[in-house]
C-alpha positions as CSV (number, residue, x, y, z in Angstrom):
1,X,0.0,0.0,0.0
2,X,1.3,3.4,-0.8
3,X,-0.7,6.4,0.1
4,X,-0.4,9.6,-1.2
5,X,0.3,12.8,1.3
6,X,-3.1,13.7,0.3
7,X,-5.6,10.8,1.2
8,X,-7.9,9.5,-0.9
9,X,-11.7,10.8,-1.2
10,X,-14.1,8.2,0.2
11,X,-16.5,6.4,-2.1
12,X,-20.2,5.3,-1.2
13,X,-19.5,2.2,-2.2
14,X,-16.2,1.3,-0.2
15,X,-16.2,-0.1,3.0
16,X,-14.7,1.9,5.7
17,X,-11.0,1.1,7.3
18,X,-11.7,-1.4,10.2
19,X,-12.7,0.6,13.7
20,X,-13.6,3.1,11.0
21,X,-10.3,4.5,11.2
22,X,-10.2,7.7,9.4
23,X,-7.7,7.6,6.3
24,X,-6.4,11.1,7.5
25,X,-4.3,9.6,9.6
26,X,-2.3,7.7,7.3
27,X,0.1,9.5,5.4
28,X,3.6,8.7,3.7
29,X,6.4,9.8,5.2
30,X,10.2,10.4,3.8
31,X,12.3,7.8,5.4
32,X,10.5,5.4,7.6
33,X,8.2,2.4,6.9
34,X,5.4,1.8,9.5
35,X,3.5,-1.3,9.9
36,X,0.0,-0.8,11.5
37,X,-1.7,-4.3,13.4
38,X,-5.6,-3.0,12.8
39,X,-7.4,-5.9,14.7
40,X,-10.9,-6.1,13.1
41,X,-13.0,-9.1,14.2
42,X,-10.1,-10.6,15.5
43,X,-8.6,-10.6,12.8
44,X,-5.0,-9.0,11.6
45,X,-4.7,-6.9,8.7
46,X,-1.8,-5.8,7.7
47,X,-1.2,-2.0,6.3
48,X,3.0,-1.7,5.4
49,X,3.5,2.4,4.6
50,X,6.3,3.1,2.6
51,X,7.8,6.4,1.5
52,X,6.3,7.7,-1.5
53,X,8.8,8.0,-4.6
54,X,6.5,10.4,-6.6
55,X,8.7,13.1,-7.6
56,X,5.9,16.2,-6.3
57,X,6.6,15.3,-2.8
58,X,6.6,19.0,-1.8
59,X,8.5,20.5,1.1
60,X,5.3,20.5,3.5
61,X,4.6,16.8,2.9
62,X,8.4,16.3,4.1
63,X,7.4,17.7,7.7
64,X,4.5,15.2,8.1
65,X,5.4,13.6,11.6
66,X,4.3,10.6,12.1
67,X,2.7,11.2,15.3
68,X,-1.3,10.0,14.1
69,X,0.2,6.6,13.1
70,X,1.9,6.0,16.3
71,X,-1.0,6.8,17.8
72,X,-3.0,4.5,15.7
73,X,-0.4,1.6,16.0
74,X,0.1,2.3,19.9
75,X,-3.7,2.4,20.1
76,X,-4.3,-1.5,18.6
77,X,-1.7,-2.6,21.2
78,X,-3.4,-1.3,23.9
79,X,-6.5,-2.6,22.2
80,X,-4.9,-6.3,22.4
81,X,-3.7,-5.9,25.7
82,X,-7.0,-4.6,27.2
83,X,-9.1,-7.8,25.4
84,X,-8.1,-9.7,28.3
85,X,-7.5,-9.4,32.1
86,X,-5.2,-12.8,31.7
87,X,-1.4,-11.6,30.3
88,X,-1.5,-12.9,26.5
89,X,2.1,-13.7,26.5
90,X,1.6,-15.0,29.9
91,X,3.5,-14.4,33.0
92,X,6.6,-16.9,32.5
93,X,10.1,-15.5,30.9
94,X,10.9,-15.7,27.5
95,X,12.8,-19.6,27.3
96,X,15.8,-17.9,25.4
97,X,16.1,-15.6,28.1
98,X,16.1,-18.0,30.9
99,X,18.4,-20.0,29.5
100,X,21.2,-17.0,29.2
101,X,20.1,-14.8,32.2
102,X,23.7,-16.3,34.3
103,X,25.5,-13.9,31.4
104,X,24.7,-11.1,33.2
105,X,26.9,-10.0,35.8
106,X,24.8,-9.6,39.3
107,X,23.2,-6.6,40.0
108,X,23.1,-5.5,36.2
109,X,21.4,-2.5,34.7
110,X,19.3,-3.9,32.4
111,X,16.9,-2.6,29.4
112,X,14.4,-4.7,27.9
113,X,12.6,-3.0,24.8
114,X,9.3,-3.7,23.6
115,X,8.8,-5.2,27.1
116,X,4.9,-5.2,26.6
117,X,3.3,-6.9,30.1
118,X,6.2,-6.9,32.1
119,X,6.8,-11.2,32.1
120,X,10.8,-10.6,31.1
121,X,11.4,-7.6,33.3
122,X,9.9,-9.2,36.1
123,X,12.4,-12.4,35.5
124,X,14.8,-10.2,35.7
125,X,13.9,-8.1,38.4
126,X,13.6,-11.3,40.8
127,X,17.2,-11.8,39.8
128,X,18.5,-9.3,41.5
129,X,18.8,-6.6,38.5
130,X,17.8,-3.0,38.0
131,X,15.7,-3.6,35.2
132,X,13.9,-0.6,33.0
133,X,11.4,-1.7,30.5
134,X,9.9,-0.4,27.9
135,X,7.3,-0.6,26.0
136,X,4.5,2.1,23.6
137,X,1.2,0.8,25.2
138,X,0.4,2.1,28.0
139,X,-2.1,-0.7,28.8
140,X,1.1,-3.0,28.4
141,X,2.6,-1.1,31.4
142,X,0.1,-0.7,33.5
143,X,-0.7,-4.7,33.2
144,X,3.0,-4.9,33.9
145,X,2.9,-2.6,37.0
146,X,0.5,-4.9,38.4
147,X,2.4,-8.1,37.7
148,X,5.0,-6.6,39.7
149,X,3.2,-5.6,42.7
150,X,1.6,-8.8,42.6
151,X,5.2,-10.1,42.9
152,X,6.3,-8.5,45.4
153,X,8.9,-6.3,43.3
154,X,9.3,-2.7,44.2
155,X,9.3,-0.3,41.1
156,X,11.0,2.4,42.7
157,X,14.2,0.7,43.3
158,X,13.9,-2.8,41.5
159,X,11.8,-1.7,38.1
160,X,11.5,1.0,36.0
161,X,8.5,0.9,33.7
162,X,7.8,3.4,30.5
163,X,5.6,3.9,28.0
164,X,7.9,4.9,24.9
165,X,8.2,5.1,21.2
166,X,11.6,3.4,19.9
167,X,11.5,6.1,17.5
168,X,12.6,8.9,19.8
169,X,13.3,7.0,23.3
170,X,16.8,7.9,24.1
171,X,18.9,5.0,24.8
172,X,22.3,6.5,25.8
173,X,25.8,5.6,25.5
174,X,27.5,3.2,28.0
175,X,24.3,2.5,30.0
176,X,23.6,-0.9,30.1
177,X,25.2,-4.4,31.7
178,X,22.4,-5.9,29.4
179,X,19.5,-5.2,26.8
180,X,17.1,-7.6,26.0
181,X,14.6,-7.5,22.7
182,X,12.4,-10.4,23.0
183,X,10.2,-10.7,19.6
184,X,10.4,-7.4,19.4
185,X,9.7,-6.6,15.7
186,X,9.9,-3.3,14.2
187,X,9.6,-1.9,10.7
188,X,12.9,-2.1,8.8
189,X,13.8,1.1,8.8
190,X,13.3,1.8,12.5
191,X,14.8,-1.4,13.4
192,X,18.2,-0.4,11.8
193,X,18.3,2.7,13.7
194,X,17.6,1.2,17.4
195,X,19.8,-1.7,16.5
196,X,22.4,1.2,16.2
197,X,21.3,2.8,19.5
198,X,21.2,-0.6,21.4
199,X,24.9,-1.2,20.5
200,X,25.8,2.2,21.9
201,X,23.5,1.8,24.7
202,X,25.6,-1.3,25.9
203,X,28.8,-1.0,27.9
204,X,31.7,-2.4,27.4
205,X,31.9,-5.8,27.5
206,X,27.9,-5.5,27.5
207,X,25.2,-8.0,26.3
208,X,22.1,-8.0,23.9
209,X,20.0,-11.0,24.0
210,X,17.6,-11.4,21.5
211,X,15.0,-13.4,20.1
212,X,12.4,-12.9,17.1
213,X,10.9,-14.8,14.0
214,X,12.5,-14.6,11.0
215,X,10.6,-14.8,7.6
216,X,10.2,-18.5,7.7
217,X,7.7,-18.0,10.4
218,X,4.7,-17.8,7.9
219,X,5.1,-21.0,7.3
220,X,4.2,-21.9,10.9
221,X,1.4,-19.3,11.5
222,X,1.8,-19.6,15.8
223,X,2.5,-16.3,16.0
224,X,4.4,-12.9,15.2
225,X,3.8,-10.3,12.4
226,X,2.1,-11.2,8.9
227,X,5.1,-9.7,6.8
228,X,8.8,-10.9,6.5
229,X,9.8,-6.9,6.5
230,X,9.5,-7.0,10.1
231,X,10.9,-10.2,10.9
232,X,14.9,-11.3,11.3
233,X,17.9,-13.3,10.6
234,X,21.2,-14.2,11.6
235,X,22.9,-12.8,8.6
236,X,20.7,-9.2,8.9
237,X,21.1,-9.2,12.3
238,X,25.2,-9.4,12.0
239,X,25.0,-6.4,9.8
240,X,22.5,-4.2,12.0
241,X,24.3,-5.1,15.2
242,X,27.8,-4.4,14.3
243,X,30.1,-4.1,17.0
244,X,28.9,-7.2,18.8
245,X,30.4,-10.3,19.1
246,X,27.8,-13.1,18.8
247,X,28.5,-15.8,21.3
248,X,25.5,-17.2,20.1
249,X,23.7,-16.9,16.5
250,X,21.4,-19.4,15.3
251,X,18.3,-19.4,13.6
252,X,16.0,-23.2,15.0
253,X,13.0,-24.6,14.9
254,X,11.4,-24.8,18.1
255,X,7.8,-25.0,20.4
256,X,7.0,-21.9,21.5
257,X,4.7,-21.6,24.2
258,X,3.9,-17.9,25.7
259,X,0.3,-17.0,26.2
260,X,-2.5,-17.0,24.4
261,X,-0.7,-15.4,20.8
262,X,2.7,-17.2,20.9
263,X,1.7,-20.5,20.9
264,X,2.9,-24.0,18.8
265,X,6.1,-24.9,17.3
266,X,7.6,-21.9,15.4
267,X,11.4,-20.7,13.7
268,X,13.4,-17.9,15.3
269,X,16.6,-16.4,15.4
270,X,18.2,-16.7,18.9
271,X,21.5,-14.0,19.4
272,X,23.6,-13.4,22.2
273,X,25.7,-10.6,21.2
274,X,28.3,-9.0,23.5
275,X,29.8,-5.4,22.8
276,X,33.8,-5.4,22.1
């Protein structure tokens, strides 16, 4: 789909965008693609926005932020997240995770992006860390602020919780023992860029772990985005996260079992990076 900076006029005879989202809100913009999870009937439709080559592209269309389709996007997570009072990626750490956690020195600072409901923070948290996590629905957060009351885990010393946008969250240099990206998947463009903030982000000697789909995951269907754009592998991931050294680097088959929407046997990219 590529829109036009001016969207189109509405026919009589068209259906209207599922929630009857206006098509104001979707515009092109110059350098980053978006992808936008509309659920509709519980269903996922896909909408990839890419930057419009026409050659008119006038100055004003250049300044278009892209503030309404964050909105919109942040808006269908806390959509997801609100269907349900149970945690849809359950409450249990990511297995990858687990399995890697005795990387990280005790006490670590940690950062885990896209965190969602808080189940990987948490892990961490109980571990002794000083974990911040991340995430751009604020139902996400809030669901995760709970887990980790429930828990017993005090935010004010143990977690830190945001609601952020990737886009413009500001990492730092040199901040993190650790940063974790569990099936986080982000547009291309956009994923390029944090990569490149999450290897500064580390410190020395510093550790991403990381897990998410790659492409071949349509095949499996149990989970993840619709579109190979926003999925990984080992060979992309080497060029986006240069200046690691991957202890580990493997794309596998294997059951995934996390809630309600990461369920069944699925193929992933597993990484263990550590900054030189």
């Amino acid at each position: 789909l590529n829109l036009t900076d001016t969207p189109p006029a509405s026919s009589s005879n068209q259906p209207p965008p599922p929630r009857s989202l206006s098509m104001k809100h979707f515009f092109t913009a110059p350098s980053v693609a978006i992808y936008l999870p509309l659920l509709h009937k519980q269903r996922q439709t896909c909408l990839f926005i890419t930057p419009s080559q026409h050659s008119h592209t006038s100055s004003s269309s250049k300044s278009i932020t892209l503030a309404p389709i964050r909105t919109i996007v942040m808006s269908q997570w806390n959509e997801r997240y609100s269907s349900t009072t149970d945690y849809v990626y359950g409450t249990k750490p990511n297995d990858f995770l687990s399995s890697v956690s005795d990387r990280l020195p005790p006490t670590s600072t940690v950062l885990s992006i896209g965190e969602g409901e808080g189940r990987n923070a948490l892990y961490l948290a109980q571990l002794g860390h000083k974990v911040t996590g991340v995430d751009a629905s604020s139902v996400g957060i809030e669901k995760a602020q709970t887990l980790m009351k429930e828990h017993g885990v005090l935010l004010a010393s143990n977690a830190n919780l945001e609601v952020a946008d990737l886009a413009t969250y500001e990492l730092g240099e040199s901040q993190y023992d650790g940063i974790v990206s569990i099936f986080c998947h982000l547009p291309p463009t956009l994923r390029k860029q944090v990569y490149k903030r999450v290897v500064s982000a580390l410190k020395p000697n510093g550790i991403l772990i990381l897990e998410a789909y790659t492409p071949k995951q349509l095949e499996y269907k149990s989970g993840g985005p619709p579109v190979a754009e926003m999925m990984c592998t080992l060979d992309g991931l080497r060029e986006e996260l240069e200046g690691l050294e991957f202890e580990i680097g493997v794309e596998m088959e294997r059951e995934v079992v996390e809630g309600t929407l990461h369920t069944g046997l699925a193929h992933v990219v597993q990484v263990l990076g550590r900054k030189k």
